[in-house]
N, C-alpha and C positions, 0 to 999 in steps of 0.2 A: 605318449599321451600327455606328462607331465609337461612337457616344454610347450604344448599347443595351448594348453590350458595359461600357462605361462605368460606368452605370445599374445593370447587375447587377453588376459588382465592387464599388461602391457596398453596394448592400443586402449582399451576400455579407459586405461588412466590419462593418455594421451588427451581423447575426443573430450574428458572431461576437464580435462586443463583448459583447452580452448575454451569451452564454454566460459571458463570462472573468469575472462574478460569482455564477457559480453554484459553490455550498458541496459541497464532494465529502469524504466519509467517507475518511480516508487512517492503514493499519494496518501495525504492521510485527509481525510471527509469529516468534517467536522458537523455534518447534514446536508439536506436537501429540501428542495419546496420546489413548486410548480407557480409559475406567475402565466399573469394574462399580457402577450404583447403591450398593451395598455400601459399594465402597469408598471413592466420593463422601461419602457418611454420615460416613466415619471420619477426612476429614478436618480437621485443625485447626491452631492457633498451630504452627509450625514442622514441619509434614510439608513435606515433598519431594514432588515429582510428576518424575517422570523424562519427557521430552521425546525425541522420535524424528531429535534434531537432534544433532552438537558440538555444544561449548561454541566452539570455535574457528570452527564454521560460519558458511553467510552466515546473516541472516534476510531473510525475503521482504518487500518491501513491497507491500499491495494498496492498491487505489484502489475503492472502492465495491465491493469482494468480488471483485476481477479482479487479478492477480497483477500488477504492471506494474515489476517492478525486483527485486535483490538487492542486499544490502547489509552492512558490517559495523556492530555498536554502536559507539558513540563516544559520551563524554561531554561537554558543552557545561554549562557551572559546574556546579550542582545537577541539570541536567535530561539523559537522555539523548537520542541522535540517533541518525540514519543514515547513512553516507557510502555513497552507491550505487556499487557495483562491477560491476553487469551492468544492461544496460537488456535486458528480456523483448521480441523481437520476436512479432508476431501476424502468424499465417500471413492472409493477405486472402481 
């Protein structure tokens, strides 16, 4: 019984190795808004878009379109980042 148990922790560690190279889409939302076709049209070089967020707000991070953290911006030299301040628990 020891060595079956064994055997499948085994493959268990295997199937989960593979995963840990698999490529996942990761976003951070800085907000959202809804515009009228119209107004889309009229945008151009230096319009504004007003966002449903602060400025001072978290923005959300997703992971393949699923919500999984908040966060505030931070810059890191030329590029910006994330510093997560809330990890999103999911109900089971």
């Amino acid at each position: 019984m020891a060595t079956e148990q064994r055997d499948k922790v085994g493959a268990d560690q295997q199937n989960l190795d593979l995963l840990m190279n698999v490529t996942l889409q990761v976003t951070a939302e800085l907000g959202k808004c809804k515009m009228l076709v119209a107004d889309v049209l009229k945008l151009g070089t230096g319009s504004i878009i007003e966002l449903d967020r602060l400025a001072s707000g978290p923005v959300d991070l997703l992971v393949n379109n699923k919500l999984v953290a908040r966060g505030e911006v931070v810059a890191i030299d030329d590029n910006f980042g994330v510093r997560i301040t809330e990890l999103i628990q999911r109900l089971a």
